[in-house]
C-alpha positions in Angstrom: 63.7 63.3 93.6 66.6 65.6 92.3 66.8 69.0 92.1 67.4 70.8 89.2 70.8 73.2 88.8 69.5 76.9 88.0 72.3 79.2 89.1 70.9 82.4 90.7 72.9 84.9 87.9 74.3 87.8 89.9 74.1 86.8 93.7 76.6 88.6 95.4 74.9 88.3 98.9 77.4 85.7 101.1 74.8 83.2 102.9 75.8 81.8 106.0 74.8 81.3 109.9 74.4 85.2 111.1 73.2 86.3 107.4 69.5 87.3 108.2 68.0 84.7 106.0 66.0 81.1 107.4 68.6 78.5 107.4 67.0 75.2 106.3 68.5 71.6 106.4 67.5 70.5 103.6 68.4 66.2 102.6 72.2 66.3 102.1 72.8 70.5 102.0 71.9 74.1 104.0 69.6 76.3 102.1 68.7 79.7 102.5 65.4 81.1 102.2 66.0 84.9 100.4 63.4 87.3 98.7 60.6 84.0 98.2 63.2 80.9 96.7 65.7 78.9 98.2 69.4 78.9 97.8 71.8 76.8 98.0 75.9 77.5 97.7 77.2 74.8 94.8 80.8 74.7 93.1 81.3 78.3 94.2 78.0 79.5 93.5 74.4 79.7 94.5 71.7 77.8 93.0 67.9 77.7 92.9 66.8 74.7 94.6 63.7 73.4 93.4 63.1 70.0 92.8 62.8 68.9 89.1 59.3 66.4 90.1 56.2 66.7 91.8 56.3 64.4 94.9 53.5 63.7 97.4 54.6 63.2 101.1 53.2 60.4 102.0 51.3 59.6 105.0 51.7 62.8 106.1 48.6 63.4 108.7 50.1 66.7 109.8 48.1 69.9 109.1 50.3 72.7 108.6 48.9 76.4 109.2 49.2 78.9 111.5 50.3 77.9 115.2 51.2 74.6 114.1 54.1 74.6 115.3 56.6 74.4 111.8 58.3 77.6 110.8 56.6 79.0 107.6 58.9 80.3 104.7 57.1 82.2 101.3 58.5 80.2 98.5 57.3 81.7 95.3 53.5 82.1 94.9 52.7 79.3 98.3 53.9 79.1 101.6 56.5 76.1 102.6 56.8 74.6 106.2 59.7 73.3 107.6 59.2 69.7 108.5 61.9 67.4 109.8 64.5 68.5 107.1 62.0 68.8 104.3 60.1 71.6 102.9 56.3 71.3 103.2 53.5 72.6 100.7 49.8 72.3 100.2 48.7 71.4 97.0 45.8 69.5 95.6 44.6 67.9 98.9 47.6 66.2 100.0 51.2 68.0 101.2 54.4 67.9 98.7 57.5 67.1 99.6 59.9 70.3 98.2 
């Protein structure tokens, strides 16, 4: 799984610990949730981090909702949950791994 490079044109917003925004782990980089995307600071700049490929996480018994326990984020048109460094979404029956 990669994710695909899609600067976020005209973010002058400075992420960082005390900005205001959820602060997610996320594989090897810190992402910030903002305004429904993620965003992630690359070669002096942010990006959109979305992953280029739809991947099922697997063996994932888990039911994600409310009260259970992950932090929720809005990403886009769905609702992400923060999951031992990944990102969480329902789709089709089974969770994806953003």
């Amino acid at each position: 799984m990669t994710a695909l490079h899609q600067e976020h044109a005209s973010h002058k917003h400075a992420h960082g610990p005390d900005c205001g925004h959820t602060r997610v782990r996320h594989g090897d980089h810190v992402e910030y949730a903002h305004d429904g995307h993620f965003h992630r600071e690359h070669e002096g700049h942010w990006d959109e981090c979305e992953q280029d490929a739809h991947v099922a996480h697997e063996d994932h018994d888990h039911r994600h909702g409310d009260g259970c326990g992950h932090e929720s984020v809005l990403h886009g048109d769905h609702v992400d949950y923060l999951h031992d460094g990944h990102r969480h979404a329902a789709h089709d029956g089974h969770w994806d791994d953003h």
